[in-house]
PDB file as gemmi writes it, atoms N, CA and C in Angstrom:
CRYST1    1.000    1.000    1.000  90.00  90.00  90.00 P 1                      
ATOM      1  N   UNK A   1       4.761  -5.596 -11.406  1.00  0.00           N  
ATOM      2  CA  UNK A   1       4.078  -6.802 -11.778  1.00  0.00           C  
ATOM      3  C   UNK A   1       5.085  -7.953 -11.769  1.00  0.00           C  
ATOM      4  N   UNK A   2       4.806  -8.823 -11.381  1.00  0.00           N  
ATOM      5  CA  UNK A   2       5.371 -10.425 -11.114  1.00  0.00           C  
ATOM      6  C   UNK A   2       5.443 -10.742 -12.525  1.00  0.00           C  
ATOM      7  N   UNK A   3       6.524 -11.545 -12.578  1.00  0.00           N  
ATOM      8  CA  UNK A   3       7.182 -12.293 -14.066  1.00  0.00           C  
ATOM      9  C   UNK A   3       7.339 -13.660 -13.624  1.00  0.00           C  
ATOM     10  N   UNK A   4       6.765 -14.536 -14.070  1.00  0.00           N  
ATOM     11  CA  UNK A   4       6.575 -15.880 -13.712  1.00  0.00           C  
ATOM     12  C   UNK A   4       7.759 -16.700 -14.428  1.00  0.00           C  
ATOM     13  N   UNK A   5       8.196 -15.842 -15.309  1.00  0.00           N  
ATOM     14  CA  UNK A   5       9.355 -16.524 -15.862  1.00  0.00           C  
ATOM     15  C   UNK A   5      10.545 -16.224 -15.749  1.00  0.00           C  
ATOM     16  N   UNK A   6      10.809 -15.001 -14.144  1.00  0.00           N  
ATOM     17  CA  UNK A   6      11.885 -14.914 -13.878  1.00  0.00           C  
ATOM     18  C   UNK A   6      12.152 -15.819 -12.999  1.00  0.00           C  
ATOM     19  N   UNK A   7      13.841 -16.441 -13.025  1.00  0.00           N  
ATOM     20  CA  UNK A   7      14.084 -16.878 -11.323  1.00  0.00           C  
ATOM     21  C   UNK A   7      13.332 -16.636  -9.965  1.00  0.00           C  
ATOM     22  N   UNK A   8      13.271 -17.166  -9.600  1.00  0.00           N  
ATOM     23  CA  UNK A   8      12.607 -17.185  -7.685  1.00  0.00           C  
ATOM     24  C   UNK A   8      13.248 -16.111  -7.401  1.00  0.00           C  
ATOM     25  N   UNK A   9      14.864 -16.294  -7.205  1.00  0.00           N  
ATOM     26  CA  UNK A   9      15.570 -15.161  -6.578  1.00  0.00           C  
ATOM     27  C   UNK A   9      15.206 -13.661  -7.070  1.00  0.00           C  
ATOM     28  N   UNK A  10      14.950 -13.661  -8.285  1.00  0.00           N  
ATOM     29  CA  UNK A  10      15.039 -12.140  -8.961  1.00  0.00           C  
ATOM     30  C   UNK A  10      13.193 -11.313  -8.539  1.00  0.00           C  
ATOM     31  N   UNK A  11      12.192 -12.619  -8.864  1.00  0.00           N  
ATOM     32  CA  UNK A  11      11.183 -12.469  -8.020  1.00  0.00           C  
ATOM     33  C   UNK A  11      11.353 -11.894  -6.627  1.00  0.00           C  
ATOM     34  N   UNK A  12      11.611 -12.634  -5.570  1.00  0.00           N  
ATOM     35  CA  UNK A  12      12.054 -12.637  -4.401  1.00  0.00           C  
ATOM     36  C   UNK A  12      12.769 -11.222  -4.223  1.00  0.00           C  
ATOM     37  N   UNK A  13      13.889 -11.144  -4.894  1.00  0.00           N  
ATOM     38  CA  UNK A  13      14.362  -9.944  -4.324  1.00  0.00           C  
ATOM     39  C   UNK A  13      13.823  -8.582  -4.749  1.00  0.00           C  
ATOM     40  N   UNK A  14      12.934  -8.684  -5.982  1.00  0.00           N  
ATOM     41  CA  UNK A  14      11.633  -7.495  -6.325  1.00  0.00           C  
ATOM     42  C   UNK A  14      10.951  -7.480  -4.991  1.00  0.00           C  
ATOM     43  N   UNK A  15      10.184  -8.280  -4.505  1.00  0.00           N  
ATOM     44  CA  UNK A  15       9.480  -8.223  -3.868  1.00  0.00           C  
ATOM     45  C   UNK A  15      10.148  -7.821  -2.139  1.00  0.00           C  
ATOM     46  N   UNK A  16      11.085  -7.961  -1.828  1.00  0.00           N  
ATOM     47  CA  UNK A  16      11.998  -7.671  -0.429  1.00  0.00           C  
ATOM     48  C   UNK A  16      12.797  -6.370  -0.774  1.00  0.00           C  
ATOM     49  N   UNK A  17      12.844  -5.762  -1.865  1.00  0.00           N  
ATOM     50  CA  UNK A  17      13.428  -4.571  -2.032  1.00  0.00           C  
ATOM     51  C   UNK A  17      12.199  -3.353  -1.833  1.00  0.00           C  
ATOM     52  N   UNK A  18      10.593  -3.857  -1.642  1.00  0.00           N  
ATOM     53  CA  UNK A  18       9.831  -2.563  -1.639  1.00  0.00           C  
ATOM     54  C   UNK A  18       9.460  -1.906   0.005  1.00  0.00           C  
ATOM     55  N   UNK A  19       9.444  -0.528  -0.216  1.00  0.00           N  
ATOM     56  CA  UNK A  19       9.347  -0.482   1.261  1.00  0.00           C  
ATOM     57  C   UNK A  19       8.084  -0.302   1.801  1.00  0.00           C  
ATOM     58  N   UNK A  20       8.135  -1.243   2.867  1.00  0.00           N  
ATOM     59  CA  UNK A  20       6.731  -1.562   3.066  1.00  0.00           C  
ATOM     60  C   UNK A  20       6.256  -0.263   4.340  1.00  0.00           C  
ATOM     61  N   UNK A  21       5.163   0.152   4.381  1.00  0.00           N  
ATOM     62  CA  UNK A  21       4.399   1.777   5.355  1.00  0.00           C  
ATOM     63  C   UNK A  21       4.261   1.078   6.718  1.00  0.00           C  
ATOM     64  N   UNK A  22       3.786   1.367   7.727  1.00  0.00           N  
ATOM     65  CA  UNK A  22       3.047   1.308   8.959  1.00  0.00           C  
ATOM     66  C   UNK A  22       1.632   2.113   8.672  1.00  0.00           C  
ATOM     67  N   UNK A  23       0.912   1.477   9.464  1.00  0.00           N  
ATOM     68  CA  UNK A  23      -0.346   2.446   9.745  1.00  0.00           C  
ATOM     69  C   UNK A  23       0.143   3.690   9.805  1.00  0.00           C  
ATOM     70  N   UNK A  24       0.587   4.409  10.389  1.00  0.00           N  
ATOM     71  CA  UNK A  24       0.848   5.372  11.044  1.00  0.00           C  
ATOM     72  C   UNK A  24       1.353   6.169  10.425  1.00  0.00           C  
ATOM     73  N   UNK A  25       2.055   5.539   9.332  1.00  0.00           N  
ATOM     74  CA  UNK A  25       2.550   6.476   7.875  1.00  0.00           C  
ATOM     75  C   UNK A  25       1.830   6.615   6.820  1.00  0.00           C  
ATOM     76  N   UNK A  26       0.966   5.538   7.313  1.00  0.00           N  
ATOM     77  CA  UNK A  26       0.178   5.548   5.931  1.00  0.00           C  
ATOM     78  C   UNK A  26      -0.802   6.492   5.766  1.00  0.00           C  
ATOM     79  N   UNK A  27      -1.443   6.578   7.346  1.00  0.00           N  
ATOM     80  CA  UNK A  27      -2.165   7.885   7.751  1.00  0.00           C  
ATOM     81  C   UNK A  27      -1.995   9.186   7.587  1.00  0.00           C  
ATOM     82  N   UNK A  28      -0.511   8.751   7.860  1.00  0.00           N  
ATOM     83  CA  UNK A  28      -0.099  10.904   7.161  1.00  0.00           C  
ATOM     84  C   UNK A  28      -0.017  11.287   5.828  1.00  0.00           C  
ATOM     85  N   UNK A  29       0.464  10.120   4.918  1.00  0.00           N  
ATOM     86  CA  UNK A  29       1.008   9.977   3.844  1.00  0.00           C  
ATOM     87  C   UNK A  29      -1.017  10.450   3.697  1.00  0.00           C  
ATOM     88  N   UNK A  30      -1.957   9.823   3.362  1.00  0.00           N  
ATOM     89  CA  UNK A  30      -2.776  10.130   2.899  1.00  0.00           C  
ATOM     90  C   UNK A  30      -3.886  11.260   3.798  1.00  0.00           C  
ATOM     91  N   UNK A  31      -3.965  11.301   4.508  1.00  0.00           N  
ATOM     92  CA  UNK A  31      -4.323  12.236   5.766  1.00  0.00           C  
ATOM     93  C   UNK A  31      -6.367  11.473   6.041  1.00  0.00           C  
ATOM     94  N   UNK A  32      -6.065  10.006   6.381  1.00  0.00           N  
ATOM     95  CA  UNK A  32      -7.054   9.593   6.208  1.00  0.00           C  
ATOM     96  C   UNK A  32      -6.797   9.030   8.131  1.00  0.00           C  
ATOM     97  N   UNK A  33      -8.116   8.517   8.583  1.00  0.00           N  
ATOM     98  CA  UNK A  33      -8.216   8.327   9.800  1.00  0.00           C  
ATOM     99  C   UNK A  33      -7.917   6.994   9.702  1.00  0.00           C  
ATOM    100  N   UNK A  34      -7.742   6.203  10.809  1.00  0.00           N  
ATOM    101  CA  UNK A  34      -7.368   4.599  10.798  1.00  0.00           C  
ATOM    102  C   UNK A  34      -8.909   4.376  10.913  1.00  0.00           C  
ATOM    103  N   UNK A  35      -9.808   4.811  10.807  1.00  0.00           N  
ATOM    104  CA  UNK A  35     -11.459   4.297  10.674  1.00  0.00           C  
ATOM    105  C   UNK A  35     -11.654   4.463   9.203  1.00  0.00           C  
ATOM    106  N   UNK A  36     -11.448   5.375   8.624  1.00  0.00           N  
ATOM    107  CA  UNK A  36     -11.239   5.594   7.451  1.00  0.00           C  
ATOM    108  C   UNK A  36     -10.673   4.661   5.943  1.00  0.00           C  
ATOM    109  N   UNK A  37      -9.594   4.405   6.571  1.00  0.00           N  
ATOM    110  CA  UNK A  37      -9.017   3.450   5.879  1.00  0.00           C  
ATOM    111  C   UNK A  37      -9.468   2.133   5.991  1.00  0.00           C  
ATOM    112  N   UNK A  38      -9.717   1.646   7.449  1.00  0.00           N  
ATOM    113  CA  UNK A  38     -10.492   0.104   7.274  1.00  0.00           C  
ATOM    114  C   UNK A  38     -11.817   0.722   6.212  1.00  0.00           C  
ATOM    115  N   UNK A  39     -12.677   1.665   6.668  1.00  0.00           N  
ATOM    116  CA  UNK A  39     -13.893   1.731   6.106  1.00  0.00           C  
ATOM    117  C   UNK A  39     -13.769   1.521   4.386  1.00  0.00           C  
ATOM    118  N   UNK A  40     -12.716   2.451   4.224  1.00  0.00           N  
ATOM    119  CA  UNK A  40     -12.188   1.992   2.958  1.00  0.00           C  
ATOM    120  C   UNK A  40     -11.972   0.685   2.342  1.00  0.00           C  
ATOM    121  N   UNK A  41     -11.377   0.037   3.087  1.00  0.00           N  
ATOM    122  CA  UNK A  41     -10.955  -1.180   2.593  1.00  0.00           C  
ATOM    123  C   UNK A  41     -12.237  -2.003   2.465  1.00  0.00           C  
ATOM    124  N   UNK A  42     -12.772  -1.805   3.455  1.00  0.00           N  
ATOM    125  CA  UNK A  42     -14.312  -2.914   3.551  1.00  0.00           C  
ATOM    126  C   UNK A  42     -15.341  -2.587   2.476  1.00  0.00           C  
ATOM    127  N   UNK A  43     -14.691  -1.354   1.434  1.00  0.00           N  
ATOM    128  CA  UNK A  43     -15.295  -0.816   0.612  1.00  0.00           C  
ATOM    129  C   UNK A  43     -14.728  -1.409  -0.909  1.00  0.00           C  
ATOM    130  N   UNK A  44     -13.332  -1.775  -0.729  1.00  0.00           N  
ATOM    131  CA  UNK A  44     -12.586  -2.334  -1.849  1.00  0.00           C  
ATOM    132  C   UNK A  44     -12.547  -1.070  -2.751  1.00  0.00           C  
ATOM    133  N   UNK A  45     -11.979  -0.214  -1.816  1.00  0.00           N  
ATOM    134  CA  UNK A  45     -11.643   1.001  -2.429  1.00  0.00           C  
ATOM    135  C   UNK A  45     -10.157   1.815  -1.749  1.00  0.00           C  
ATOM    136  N   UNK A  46      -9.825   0.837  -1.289  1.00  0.00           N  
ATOM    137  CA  UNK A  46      -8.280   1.371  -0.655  1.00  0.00           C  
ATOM    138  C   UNK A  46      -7.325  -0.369  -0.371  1.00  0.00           C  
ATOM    139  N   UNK A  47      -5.946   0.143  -0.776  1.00  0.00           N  
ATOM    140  CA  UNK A  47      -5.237  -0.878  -0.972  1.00  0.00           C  
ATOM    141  C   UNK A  47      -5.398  -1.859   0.167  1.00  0.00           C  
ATOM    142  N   UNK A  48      -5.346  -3.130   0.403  1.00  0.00           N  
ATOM    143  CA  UNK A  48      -5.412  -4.095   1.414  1.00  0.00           C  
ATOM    144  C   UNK A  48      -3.909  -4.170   2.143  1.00  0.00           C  
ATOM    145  N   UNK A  49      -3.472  -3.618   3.494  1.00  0.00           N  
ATOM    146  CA  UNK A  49      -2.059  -4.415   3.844  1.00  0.00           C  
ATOM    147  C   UNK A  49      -1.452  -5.783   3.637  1.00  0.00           C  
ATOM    148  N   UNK A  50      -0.341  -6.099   4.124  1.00  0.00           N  
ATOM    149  CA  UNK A  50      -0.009  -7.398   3.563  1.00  0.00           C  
ATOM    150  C   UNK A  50       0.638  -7.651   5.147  1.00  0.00           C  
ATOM    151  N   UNK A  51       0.367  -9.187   5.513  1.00  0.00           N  
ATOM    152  CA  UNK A  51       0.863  -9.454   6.888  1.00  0.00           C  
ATOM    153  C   UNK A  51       2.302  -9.472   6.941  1.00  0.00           C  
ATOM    154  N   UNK A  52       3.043  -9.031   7.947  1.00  0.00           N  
ATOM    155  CA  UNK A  52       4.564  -9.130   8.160  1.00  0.00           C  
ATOM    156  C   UNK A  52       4.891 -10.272   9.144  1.00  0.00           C  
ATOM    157  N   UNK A  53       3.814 -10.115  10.097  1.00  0.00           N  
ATOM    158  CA  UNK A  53       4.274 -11.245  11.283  1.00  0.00           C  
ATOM    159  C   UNK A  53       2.812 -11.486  11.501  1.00  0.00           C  
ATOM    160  N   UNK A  54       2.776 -12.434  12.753  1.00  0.00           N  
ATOM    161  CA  UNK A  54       0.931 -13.095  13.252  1.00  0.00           C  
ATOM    162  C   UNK A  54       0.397 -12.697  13.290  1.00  0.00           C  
ATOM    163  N   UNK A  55       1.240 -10.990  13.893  1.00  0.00           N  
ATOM    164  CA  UNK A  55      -0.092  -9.231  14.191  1.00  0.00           C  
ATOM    165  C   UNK A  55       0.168  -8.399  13.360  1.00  0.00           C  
ATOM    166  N   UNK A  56       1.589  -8.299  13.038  1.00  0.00           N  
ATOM    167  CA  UNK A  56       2.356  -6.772  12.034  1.00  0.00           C  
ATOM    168  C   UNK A  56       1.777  -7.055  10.790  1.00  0.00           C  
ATOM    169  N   UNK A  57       1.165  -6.049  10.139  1.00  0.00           N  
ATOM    170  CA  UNK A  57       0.626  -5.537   9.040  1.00  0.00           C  
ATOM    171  C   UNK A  57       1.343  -4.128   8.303  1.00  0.00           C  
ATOM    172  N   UNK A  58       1.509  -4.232   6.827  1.00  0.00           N  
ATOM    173  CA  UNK A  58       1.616  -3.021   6.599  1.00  0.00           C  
ATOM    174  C   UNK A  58       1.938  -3.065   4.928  1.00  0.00           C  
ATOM    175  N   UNK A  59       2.075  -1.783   4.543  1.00  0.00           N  
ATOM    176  CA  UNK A  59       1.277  -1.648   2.619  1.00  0.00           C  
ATOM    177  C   UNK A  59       2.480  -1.731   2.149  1.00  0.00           C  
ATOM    178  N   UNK A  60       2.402  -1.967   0.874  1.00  0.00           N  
ATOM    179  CA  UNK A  60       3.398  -1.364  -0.227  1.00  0.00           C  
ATOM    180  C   UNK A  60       3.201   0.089  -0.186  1.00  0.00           C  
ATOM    181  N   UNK A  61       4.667   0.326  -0.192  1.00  0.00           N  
ATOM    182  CA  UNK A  61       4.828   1.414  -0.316  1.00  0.00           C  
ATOM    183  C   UNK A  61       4.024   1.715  -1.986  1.00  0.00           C  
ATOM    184  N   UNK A  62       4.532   1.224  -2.927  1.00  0.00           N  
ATOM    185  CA  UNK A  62       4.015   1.543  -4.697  1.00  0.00           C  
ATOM    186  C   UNK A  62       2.279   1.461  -4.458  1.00  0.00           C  
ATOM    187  N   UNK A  63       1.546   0.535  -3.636  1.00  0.00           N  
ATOM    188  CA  UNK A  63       0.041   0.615  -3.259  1.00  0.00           C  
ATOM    189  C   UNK A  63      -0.502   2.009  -3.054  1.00  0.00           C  
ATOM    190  N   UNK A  64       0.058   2.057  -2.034  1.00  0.00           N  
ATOM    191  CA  UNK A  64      -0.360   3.848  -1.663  1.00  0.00           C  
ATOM    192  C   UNK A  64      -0.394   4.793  -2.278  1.00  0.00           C  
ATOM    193  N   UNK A  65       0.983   4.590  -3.261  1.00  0.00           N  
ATOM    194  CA  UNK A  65       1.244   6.197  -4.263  1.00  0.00           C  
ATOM    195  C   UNK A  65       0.647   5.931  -5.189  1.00  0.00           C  
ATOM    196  N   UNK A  66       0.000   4.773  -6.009  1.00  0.00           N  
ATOM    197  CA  UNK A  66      -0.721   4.147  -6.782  1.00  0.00           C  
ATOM    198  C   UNK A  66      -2.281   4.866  -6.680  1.00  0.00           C  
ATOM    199  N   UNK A  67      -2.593   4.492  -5.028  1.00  0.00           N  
ATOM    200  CA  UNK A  67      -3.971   4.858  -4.696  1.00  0.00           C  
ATOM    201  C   UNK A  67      -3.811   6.081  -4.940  1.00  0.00           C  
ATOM    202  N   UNK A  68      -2.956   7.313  -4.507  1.00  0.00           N  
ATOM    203  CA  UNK A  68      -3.016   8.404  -4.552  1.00  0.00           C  
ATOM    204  C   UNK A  68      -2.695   9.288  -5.398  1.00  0.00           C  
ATOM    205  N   UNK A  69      -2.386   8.458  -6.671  1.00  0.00           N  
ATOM    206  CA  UNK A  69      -1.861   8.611  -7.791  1.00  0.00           C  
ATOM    207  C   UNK A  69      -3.550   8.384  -8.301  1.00  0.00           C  
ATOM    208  N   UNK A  70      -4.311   7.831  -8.146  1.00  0.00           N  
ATOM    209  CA  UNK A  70      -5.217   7.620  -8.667  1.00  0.00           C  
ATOM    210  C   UNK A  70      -6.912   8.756  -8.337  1.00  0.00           C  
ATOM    211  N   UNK A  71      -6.403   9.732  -7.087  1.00  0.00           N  
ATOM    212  CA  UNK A  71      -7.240  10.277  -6.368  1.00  0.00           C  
ATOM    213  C   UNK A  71      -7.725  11.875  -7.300  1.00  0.00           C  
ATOM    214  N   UNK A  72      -8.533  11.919  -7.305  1.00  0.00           N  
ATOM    215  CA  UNK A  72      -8.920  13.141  -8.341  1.00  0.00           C  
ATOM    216  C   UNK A  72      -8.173  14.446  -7.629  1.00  0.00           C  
ATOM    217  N   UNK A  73      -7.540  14.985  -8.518  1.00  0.00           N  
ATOM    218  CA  UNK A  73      -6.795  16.554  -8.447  1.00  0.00           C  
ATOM    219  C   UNK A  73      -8.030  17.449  -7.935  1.00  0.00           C  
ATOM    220  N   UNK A  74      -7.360  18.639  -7.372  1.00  0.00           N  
ATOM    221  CA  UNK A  74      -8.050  19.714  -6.993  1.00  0.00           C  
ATOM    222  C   UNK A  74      -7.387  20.726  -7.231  1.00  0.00           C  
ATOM    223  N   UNK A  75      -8.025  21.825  -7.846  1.00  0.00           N  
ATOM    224  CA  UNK A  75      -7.321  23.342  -8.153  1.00  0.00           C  
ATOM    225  C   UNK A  75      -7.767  24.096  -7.036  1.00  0.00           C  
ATOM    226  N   UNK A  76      -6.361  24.461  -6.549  1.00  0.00           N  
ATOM    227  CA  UNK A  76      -5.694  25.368  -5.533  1.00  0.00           C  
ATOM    228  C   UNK A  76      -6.463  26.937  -5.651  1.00  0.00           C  
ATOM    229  N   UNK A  77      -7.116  27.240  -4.731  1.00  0.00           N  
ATOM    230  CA  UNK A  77      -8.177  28.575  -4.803  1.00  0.00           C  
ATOM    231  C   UNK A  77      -7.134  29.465  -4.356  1.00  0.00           C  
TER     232      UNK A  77                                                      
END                                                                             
């Protein structure tokens, strides 16, 4: 969480120290389809990427483990 009453820099460098996924990791990391995940999102039920460049997109890393941190357990048969 953002602290509005820290320095810019200390902000700033929270925020440039997280590592940000690719699609492509993000896919394995959760074992969801890239249809899946938009469908998700258009659902406001899976984290939104954040733009890197005009086209590059990609998550917080803490988003993902968050989401999947949040995904109901299953006992192992």
């Amino acid at each position: 969480m953002v602290n509005d009453n820290e320095p810019i820099s200390k902000r700033l460098a929270a925020l440039v120290a997280e590592r940000h996924l690719r699609r492509p990791t993000v896919e394995e990391l959760t074992g969801l389809s890239r249809s899946s995940i938009y469908d998700l999102m258009a659902k406001n039920a899976f984290p939104r990427p954040v733009r890197l460049t005009g086209k590059a997109v990609a998550w917080p890393e803490s988003a993902i483990a968050e989401w999947l941190a949040q995904r109901p357990k299953t006992d192992a048969a």
